[in-house]
C-alpha positions in Angstrom: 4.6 6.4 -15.2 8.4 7.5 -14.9 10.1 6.3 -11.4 9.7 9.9 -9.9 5.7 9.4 -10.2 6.5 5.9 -8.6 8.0 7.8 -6.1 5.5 10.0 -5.3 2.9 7.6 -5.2 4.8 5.4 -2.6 5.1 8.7 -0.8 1.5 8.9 -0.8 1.1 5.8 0.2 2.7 5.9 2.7 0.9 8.8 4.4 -2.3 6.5 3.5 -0.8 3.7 6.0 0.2 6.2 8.6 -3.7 8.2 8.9 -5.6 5.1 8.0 -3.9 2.6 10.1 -3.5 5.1 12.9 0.3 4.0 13.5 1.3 6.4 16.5 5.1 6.7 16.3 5.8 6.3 12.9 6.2 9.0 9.8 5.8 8.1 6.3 9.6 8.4 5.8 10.0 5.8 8.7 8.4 3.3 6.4 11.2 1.5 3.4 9.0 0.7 0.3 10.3 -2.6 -0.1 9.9 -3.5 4.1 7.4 -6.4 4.1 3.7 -4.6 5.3 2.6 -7.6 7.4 4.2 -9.7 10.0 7.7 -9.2 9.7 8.5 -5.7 9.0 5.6 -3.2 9.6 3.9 -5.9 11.4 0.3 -5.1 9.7 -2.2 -7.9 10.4 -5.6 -9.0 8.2 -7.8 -6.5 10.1 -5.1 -3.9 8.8 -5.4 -5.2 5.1 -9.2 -4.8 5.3 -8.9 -0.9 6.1 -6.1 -0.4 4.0 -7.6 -2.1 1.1 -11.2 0.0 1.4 -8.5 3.2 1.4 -6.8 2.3 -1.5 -10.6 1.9 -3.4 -11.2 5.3 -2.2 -8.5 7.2 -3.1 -7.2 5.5 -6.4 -10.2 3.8 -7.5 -8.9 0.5 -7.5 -10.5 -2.6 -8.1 -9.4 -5.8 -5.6 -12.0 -8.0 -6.3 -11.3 -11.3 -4.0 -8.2 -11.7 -2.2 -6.2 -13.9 -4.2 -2.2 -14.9 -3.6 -1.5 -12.6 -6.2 -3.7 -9.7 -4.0 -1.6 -10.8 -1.3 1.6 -10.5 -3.3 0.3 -6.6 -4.3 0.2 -5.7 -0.7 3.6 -7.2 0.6 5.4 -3.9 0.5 4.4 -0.1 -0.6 6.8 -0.8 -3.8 4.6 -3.7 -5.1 2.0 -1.7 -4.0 2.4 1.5 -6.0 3.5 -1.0 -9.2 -0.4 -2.5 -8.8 -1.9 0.8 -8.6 0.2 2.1 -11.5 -0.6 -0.8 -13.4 -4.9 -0.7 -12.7 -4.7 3.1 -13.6 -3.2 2.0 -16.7 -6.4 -0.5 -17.7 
């Protein structure tokens, strides 16, 4: 996957944060893809992972199994994000 697919898919993604999450006041292009997701940043909490991860299952078929560091470390911005999805479409 070229960097303009990357891009797309981050684009994507973004929309998926924004309708799944509900986030009133913010657009997809509000959101940088290398702004931290949770705490700092977007400010997403664990109740917020949950929904987001069953979206991302949906829609790209991914597999998160348990939620490991290294899960964590998938979902700290839409950038790392979009790298773990590229990479399980890949497999």
């Amino acid at each position: 996957m070229n960097n303009l697919q990357l891009n797309d898919l981050e684009h994507d993604l973004k929309e998926l944060v924004v309708r799944t999450l509900k986030l009133e006041g913010i657009e997809p292009g509000d959101i940088d893809s290398n702004e931290p997701l949770f705490t700092t940043g977007l400010g997403l909490d664990s109740i917020d992972a949950l929904e987001l991860g069953v979206a991302i299952r949906k829609t790209y078929g991914t597999k998160i199994e348990t939620i490991t560091d290294e899960v964590k470390a998938h979902f700290a911005t839409i950038h790392s994000l979009a790298k773990f999805i590229q990479a399980q479409r890949k497999d």
